[in-house]
C-alpha positions in Angstrom: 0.0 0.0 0.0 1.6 3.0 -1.0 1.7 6.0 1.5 2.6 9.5 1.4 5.8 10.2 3.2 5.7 12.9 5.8 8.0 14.6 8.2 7.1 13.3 11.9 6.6 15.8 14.4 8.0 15.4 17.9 4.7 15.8 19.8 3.5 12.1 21.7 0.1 12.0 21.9 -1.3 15.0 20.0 0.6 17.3 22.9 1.2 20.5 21.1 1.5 23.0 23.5 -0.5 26.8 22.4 2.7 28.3 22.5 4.5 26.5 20.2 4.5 27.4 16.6 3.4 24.4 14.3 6.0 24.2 11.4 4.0 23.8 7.5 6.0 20.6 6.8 5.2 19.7 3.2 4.1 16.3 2.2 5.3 13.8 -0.6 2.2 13.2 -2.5 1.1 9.4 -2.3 0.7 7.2 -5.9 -2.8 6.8 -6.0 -4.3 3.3 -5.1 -7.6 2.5 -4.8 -9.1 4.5 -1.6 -11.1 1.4 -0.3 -7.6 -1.1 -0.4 -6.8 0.6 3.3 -10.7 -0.1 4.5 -10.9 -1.9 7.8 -12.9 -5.3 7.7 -16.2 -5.4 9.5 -15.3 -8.5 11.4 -13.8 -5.3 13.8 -12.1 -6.8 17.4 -11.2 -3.5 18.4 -14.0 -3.0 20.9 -13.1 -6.6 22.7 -9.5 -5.0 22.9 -8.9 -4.2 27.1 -6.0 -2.1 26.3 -7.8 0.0 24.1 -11.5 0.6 25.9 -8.9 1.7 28.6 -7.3 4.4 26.7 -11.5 6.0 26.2 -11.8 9.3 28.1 -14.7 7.6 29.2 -15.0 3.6 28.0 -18.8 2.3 26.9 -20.9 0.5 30.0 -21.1 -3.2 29.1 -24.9 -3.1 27.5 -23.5 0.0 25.2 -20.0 -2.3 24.5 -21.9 -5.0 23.7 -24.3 -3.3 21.3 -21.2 -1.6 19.5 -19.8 -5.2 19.4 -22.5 -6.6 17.7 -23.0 -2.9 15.1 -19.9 -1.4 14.9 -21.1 1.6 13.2 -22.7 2.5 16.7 -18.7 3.4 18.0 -19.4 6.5 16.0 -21.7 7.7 19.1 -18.9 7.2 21.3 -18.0 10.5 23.0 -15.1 12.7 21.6 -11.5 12.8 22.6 -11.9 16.2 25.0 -8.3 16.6 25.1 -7.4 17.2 21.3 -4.7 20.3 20.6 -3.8 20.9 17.9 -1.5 18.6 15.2 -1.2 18.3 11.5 -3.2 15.4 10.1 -1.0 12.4 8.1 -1.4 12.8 3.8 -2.5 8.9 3.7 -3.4 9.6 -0.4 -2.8 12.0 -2.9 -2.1 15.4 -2.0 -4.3 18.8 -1.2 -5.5 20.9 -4.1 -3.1 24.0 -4.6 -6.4 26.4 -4.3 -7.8 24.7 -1.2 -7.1 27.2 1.3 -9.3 28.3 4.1 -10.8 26.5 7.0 -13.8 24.0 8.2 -15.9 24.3 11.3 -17.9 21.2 11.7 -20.4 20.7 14.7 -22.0 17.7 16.2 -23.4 15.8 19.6 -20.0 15.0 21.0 -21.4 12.7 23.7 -25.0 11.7 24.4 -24.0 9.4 27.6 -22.0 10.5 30.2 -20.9 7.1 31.9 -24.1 4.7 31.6 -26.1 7.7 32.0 -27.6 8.5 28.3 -29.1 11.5 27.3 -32.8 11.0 25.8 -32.4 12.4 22.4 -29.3 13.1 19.8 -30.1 16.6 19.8 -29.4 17.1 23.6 -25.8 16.0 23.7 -23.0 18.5 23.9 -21.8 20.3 20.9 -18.4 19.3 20.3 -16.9 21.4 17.4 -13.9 20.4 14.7 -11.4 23.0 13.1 -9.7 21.8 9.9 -7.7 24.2 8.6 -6.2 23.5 4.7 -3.3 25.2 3.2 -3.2 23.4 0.0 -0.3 25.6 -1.1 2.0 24.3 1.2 0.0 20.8 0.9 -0.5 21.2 4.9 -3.4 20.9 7.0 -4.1 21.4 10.8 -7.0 20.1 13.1 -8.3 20.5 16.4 -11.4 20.2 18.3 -13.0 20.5 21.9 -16.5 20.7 23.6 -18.5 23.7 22.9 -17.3 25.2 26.9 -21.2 26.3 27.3 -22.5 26.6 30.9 -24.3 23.5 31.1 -21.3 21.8 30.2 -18.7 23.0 32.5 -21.3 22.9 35.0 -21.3 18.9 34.0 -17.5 18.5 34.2 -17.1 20.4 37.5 -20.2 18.2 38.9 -18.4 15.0 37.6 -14.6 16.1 39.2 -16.8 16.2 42.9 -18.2 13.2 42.8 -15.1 11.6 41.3 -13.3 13.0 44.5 -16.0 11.5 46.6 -15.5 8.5 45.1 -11.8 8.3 45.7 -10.6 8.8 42.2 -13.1 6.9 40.8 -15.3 6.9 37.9 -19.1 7.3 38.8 -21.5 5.0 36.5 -24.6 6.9 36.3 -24.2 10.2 37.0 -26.5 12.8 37.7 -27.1 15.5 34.8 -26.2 19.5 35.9 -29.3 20.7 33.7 -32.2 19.8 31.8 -32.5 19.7 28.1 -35.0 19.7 25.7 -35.6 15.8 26.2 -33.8 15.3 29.2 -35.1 15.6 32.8 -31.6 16.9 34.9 -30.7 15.9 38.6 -29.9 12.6 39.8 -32.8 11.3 39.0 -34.8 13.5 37.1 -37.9 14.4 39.7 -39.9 17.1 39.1 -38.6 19.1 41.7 -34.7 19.1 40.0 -36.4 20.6 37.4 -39.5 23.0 37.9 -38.8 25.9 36.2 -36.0 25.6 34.0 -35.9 26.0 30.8 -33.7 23.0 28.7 -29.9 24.1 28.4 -28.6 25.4 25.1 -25.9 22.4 24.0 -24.8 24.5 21.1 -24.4 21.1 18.7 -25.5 21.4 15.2 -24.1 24.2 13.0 -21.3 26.4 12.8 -21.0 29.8 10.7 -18.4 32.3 9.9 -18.5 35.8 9.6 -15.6 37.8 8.6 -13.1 39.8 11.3 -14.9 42.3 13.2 -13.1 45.2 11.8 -12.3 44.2 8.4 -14.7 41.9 5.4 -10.9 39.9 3.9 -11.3 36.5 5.6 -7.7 36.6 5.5 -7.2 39.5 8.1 -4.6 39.4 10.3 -4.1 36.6 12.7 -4.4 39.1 16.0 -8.2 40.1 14.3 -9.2 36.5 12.8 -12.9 35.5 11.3 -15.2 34.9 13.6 -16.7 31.5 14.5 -20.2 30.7 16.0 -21.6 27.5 17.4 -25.6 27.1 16.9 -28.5 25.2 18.1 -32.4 26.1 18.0 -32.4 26.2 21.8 -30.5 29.6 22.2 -28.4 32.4 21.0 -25.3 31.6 18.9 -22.0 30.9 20.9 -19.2 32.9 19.7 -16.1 30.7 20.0 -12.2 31.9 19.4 -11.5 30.5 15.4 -7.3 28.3 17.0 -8.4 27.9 20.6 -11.9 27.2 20.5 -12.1 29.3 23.9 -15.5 31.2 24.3 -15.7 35.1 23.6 -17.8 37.3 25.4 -19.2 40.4 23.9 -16.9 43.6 24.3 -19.3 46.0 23.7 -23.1 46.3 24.5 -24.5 45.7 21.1 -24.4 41.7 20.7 -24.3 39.9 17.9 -27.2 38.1 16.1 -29.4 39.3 18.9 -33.3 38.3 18.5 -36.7 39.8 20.5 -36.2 40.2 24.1 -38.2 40.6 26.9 -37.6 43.7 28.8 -34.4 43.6 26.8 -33.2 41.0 29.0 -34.5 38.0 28.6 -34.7 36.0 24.7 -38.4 35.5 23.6 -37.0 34.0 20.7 -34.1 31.5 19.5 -32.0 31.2 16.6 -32.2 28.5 14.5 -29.1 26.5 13.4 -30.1 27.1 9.9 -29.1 30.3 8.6 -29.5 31.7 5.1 -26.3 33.6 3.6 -27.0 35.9 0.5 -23.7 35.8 -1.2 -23.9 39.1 -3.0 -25.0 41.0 0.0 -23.3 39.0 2.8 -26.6 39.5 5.0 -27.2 36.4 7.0 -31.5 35.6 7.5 -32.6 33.2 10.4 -35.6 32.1 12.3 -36.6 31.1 15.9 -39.3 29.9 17.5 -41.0 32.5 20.1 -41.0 31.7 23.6 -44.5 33.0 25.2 -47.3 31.9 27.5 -50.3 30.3 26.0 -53.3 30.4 25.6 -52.0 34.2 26.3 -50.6 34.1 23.0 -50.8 32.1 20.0 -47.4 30.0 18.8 -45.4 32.2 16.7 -42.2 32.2 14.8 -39.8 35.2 14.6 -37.7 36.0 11.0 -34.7 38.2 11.6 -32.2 39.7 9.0 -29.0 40.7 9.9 -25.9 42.3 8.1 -22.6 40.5 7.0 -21.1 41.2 10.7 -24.1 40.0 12.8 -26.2 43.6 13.2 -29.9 43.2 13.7 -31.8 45.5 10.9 -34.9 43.4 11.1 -37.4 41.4 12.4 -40.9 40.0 11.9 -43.1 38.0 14.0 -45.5 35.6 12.8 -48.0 33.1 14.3 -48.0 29.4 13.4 -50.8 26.7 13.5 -49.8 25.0 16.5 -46.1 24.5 18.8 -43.7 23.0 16.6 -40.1 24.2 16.1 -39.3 24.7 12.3 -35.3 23.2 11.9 -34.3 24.5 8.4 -35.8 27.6 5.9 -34.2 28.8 2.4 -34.3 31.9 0.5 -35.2 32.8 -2.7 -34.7 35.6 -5.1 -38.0 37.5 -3.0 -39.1 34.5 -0.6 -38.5 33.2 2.8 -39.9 29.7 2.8 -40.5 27.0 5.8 -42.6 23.9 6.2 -44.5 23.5 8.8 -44.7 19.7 10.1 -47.9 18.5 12.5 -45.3 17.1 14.6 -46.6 19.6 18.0 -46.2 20.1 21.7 -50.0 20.7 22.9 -51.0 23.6 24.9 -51.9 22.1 28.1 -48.4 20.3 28.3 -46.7 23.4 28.8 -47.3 23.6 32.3 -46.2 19.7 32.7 -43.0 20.6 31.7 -42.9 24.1 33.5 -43.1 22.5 36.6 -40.9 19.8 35.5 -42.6 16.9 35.5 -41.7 15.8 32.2 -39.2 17.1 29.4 -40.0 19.2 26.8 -39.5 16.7 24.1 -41.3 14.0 25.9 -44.7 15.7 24.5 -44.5 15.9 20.5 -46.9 14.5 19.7 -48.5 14.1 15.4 -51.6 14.9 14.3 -52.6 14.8 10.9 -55.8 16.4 11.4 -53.6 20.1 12.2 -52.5 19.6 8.8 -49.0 20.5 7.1 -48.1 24.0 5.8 -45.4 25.9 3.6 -45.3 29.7 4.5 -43.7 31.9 2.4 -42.7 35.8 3.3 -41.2 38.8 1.7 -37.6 39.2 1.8 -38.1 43.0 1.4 -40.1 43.2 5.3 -40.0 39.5 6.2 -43.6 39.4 6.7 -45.8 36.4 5.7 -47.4 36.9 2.3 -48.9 33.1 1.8 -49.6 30.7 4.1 -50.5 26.9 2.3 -51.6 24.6 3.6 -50.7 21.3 1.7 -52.7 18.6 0.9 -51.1 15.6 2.3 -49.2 15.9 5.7 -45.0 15.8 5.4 -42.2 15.6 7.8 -38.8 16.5 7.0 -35.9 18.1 8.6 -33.9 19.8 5.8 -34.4 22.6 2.6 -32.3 22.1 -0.2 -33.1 25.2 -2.1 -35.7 27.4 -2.8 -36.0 29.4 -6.4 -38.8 31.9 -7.6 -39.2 33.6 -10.7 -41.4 36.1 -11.3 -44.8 35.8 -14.1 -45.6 39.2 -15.4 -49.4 39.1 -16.3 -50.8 42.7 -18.7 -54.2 43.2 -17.7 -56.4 45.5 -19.8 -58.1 48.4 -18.5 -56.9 50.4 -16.2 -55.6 47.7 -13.5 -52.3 48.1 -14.7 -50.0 44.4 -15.1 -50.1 42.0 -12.4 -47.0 39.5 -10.9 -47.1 35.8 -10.2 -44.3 34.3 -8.9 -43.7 30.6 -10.0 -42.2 28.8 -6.6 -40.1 25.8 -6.4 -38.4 24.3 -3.3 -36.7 21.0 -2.9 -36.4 19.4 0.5 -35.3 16.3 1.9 -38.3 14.5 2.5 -38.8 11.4 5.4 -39.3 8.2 3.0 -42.3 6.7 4.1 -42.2 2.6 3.3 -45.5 0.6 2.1 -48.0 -0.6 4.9 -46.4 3.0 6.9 -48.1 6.6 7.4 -45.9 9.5 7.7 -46.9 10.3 11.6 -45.9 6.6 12.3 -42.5 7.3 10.2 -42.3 10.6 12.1 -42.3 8.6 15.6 -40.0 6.1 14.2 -37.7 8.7 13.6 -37.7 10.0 17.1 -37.8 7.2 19.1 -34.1 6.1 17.0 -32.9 9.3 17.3 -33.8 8.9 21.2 -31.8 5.8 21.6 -29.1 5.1 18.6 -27.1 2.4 20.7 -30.0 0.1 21.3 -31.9 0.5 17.9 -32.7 -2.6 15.8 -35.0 -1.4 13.2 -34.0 -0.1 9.9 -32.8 3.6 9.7 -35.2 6.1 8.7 -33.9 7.7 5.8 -35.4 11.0 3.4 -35.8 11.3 -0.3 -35.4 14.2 -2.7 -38.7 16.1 -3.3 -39.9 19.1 -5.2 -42.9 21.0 -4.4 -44.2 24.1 -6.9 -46.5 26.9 -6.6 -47.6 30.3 -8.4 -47.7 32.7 -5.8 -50.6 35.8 -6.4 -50.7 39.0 -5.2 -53.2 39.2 -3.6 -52.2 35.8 -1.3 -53.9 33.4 -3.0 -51.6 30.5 -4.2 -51.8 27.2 -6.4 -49.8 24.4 -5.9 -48.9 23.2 -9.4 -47.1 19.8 -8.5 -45.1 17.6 -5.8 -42.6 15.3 -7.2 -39.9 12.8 -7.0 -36.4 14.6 -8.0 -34.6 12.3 -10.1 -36.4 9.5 -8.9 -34.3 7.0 -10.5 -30.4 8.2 -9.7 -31.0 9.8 -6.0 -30.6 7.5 -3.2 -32.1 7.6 0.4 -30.5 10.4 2.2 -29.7 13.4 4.4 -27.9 16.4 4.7 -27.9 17.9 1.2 -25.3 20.9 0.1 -25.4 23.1 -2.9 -22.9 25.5 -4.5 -25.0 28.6 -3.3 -22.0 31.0 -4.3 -22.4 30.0 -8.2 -24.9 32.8 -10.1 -26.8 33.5 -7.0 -30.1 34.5 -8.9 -30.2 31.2 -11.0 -31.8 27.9 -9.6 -29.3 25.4 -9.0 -28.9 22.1 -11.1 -26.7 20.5 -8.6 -26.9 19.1 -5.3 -24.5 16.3 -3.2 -25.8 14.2 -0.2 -25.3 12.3 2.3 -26.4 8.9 0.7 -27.0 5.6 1.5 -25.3 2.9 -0.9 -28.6 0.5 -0.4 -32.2 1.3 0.9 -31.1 -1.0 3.7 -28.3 -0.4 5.6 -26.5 0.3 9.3 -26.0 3.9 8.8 -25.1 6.7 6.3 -22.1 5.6 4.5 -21.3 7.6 1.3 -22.0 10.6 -0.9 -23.8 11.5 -4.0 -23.9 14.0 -6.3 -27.4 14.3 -7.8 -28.2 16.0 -11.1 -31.8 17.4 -10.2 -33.0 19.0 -13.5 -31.7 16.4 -15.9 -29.9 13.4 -14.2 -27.6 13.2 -16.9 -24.7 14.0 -14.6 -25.8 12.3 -11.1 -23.2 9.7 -9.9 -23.5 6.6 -8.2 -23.2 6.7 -4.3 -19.7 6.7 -3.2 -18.5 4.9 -0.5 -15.3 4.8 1.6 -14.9 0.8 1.6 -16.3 -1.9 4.3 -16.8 -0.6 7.8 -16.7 3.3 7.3 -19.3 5.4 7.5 -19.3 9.5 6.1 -20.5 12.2 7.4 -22.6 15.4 5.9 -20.8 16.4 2.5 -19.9 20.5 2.4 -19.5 22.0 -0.7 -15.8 24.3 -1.5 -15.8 26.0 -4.6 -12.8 26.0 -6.9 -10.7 29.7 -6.5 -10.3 32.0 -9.6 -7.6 30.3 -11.4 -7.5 27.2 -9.7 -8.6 23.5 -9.7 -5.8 22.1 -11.9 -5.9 19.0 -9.6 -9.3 18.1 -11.0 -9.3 16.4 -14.0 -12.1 17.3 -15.2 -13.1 18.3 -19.1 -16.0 21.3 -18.1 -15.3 25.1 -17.8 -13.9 26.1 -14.5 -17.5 28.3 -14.0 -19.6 25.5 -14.1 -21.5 24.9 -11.1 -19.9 21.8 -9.8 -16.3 23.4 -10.3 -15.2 22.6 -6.7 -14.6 19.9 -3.8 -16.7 18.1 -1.4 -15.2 17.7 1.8 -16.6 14.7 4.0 -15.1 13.2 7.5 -15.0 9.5 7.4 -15.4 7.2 10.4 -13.9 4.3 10.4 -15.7 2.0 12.7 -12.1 -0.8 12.8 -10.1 1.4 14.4 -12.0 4.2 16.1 -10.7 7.0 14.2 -11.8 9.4 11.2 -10.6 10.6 7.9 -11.4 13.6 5.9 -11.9 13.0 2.6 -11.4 15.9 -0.3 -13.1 14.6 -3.4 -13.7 16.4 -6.7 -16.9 17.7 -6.6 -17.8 17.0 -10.4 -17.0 13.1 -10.4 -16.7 12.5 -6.5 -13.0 11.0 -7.4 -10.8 11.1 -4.6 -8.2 13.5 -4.3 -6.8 13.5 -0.7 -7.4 11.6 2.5 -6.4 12.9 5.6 -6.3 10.6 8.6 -7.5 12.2 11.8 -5.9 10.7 15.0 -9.3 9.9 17.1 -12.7 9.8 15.8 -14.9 12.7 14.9 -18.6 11.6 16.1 -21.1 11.7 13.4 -21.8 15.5 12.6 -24.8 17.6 11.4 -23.6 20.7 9.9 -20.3 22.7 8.9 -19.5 25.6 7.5 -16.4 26.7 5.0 -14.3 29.8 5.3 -12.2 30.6 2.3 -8.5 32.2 2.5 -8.2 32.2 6.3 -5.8 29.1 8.0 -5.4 28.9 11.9 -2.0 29.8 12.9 -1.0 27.9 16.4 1.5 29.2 18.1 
């Protein structure tokens, strides 16, 4: 097996100190063999190794090592290395792309047990965000990572380093939880009186964005006035982290940034979603959150905010929705904000069950298809709601791929002067629902895996592409002209779709790449696609990383003026799919991750970096061009 020959740095066990300087060593570029000769085998021993599990900050209980013996995939779940600083990942195949420079922030539940004590849903464990940094002039890379340091969690870690002390030094096997979240009762044992009143902690685990340095819009400022880096999650504000030490930063001044309606001006009445909307010719970043306020005071309401490139409030709009749901993703058009709006519901009269803590939050979705399933669609001009549809058939989904209007100029006669239609379309990963199966009891599926991934039999829940299209009137009427199947017979199952959203902003995009599944039924998401959604001509087959590995959400870099030489591909460098995807790749064998830079036209692989500990399966990253951390 042919591998690429590197200078070794002097640094056991990841131990870089902050203060020393991290030379740019350049690598040998590896001959290319075929990615998948290195796979591991999925007869895995690893996980009946002693010597190993010992070396675990914290090792699996025996019922979770037993399950990850049997599905090794689960290992995945594990909990992050929290002691990662920062070292330069090993070339294991070919070499970076000379115009790949900038930096990835990737976000995801780092743990979701602490000990044997498991938190109730994937969405309360504790962010845990990755920093790849690629300097594919020097054909160098760096990488760290560490907990999102939020609140809740240090209050966690100091309430684990007393008992540990009470225990003499030892490890305690069900620990009690600091604070609630959103389906997690806190305390020891989760009684209602450890939790009346208190609102479910913030964990900060499913997105990261970028904004440019404070004081200047080049990415590449300085390295004393970096880009700035956020960690989100719908259950609060964004967490501003430090871009090389991943330390948490405090607002200097008294204007914050992203703020969203507050009561009094103190307290939030509304969060911010972990799905923001970035207009690439304006830099202005849109987002949503669902309102906190007392019913039946006052209705269930979503709030839209706008903000400019650096994180400044300039607008807001509240709106009331059909029932209490939280709305996870939204996309912009040319003039449109647009959301679904899934049955899936907390009732009114459990608000004051989990007020007074007697159950978590989460505990009390519940689906309905009689409150029906709606798209709303708002100005981007004032960012209030111009149509609300409701659909004809209930839907759930979690994620937008894009959303694309064009507008229908009508002459009327007379004195009415011309009217304007806009033609709608929006594309969505939609939850696949199987024969004999309704889409509330797909829905609940979904949950109740999400709520325990280590002792899950069934087969994975997985979404399909979908298009839904609409002409939009004036005077908030609407038509829905069709809902279909995109590319019905290339795109796989999947999740997590990315675009190239920088390519011709105001056209609708013809490409998008996934997080696929190689066959309807299988352990877990293990490849990527790149779908061809207007003509399928140029979708790919699902590409996966050999037996035993698993990859995570695709992110989308495009290709520098000038640049992709690496790329053998025949196209113009302004197509659309002129770029690379970037996936990490966990490799359930030996407990570790790769990251994997493809070419985004063919999904060939280009460069594999091998990471030194596993990377938990992520949700969502974000890409900032022309700026590297420096580490010294």
């Amino acid at each position: 097996i042919a591998t690429t020959i590197i200078i070794a740095l002097a640094f056991p066990n990841n131990n870089v100190p902050h203060n020393y300087h991290i030379s740019a060593f350049s690598a040998i570029p590896a001959q290319p063999p075929p990615p998948s000769s290195t796979s591991p085998k999925k007869d895995s021993t690893i996980w009946k190794d002693a010597s190993f599990l010992a070396k675990l900050s914290d090792p699996p209980p025996p019922s979770i090592l037993h399950q990850i013996q049997k599905n090794p995939y689960k290992g995945g779940f594990e909990p992050a290395n929290p002691n990662i600083t920062p070292y330069h990942p090993r070339i294991t195949y070919g070499s970076l792309p000379s115009d790949l420079i900038g930096t990835l922030a990737i976000n995801c539940a780092g743990r979701i047990r602490i000990g044997a004590r498991q938190y109730n849903h994937w969405f309360d464990g504790d962010g845990y965000v990755s920093v790849l940094g690629l300097d594919g002039k020097t054909n160098t890379a760096t990488f760290t990572a560490r907990y999102v340091p939020t609140k809740d969690y240090l209050a966690q870690e100091e309430l684990m380093k007393s008992l540990k002390e009470e225990e003499n030094g030892d490890a305690v096997k069900n620990p009690p939880l600091a604070s609630n979240r959103a389906w997690t009762l806190g305390g020891k044992n989760g009684h209602w009186y450890e939790n009346i009143f208190k609102l479910p902690a913030n964990p900060s685990n499913t997105a990261t964005l970028w904004l440019p340095p404070s004081s200047s819009s080049d990415p590449a400022a300085a390295t004393d006035n970096p880009p700035r880096l956020f960690a989100l999650c719908e259950g609060g504000p964004p967490f501003e982290l430090h871009p090389t030490t991943l330390e948490p930063i405090t607002s200097s001044n008294d204007k914050p940034t992203f703020p969203t309606n507050t009561l009094f001006g103190i307290l939030p009445t509304s969060f911010f979603s972990a799905h923001f909307s970035l207009d690439h010719q304006t830099g202005e970043v849109y987002n949503h959150g669902y309102c906190v306020r007392p019913t039946p005071l006052l209705s269930p309401a979503i709030n839209l905010m706008k903000y400019t490139s650096d994180g400044t409030l300039v607008q807001q709009c509240t709106t009331d929705l059909p029932y209490h749901t939280f709305i996870h993703d939204a996309a912009i058009s040319n003039n449109c904000f647009a959301y679904f709006v899934s049955p899936y519901y907390v009732p009114d009269e459990a608000e004051m069950s989990y007020m007074l803590g007697f159950s978590a939050m989460g505990d009390n979705f519940k689906w309905s298809d009689d409150k029906g399933a709606y798209i709303h669609v708002h100005s981007r001009q004032d960012l209030k709601c111009k149509w609300k549809i409701k659909l004809p058939n209930v839907v759930s989904l979690y994620h937008l791929v894009d959303a694309y209007d064009e507008e229908i100029i009508t002459e009327e006669g007379g004195s009415g002067g011309d009217t304007t239609t806009l033609s709608l379309k929006i594309r969505v990963v939609e939850h696949f629902v199987k024969d004999g199966e309704t889409t509330g009891s797909t829905r609940l599926k979904l949950e109740s895996q999400f709520a325990n991934h280590y002792n899950l039999q069934d087969e994975r829940v997985m979404a399909k592409l979908r298009e839904y299209s609409f002409l939009l009137y004036e005077d908030g009427t609407s038509i829905m002209e069709h809902v279909q199947d995109v590319a019905p017979n290339e795109a796989a199952l999947c999740e997590y779709p990315c675009t190239n959203l920088s390519y011709k902003p105001n056209t609708r995009r013809r490409f998008c790449w996934t997080n696929a599944t190689s066959k309807q039924c299988t352990d877990w998401i293990d490849g990527v696609q790149k779908v061809d959604m207007e003509c399928s001509v140029q979708s790919t087959k699902v590409k996966t990383f050999g037996e035993g590995t698993y990859a995570g959400p695709p992110v989308f870099v495009p290709c520098k003026e000038g640049g992709g030489e690496e790329r053998s591909s025949s196209q113009s460098k302004e197509e659309e799919d002129n770029g690379y995807i970037l996936s990490i790749v966990y490799k359930s064998e030996t407990h570790t991750s790769d990251v994997v830079i493809m070419d985004a036209e063919t999904l060939k692989t280009l460069c594999i970096l091998e990471l030194k500990d596993h990377v938990p399966y992520q949700f969502h990253g974000d890409f900032i061009s022309g700026y590297v951390p420096e580490y010294n």
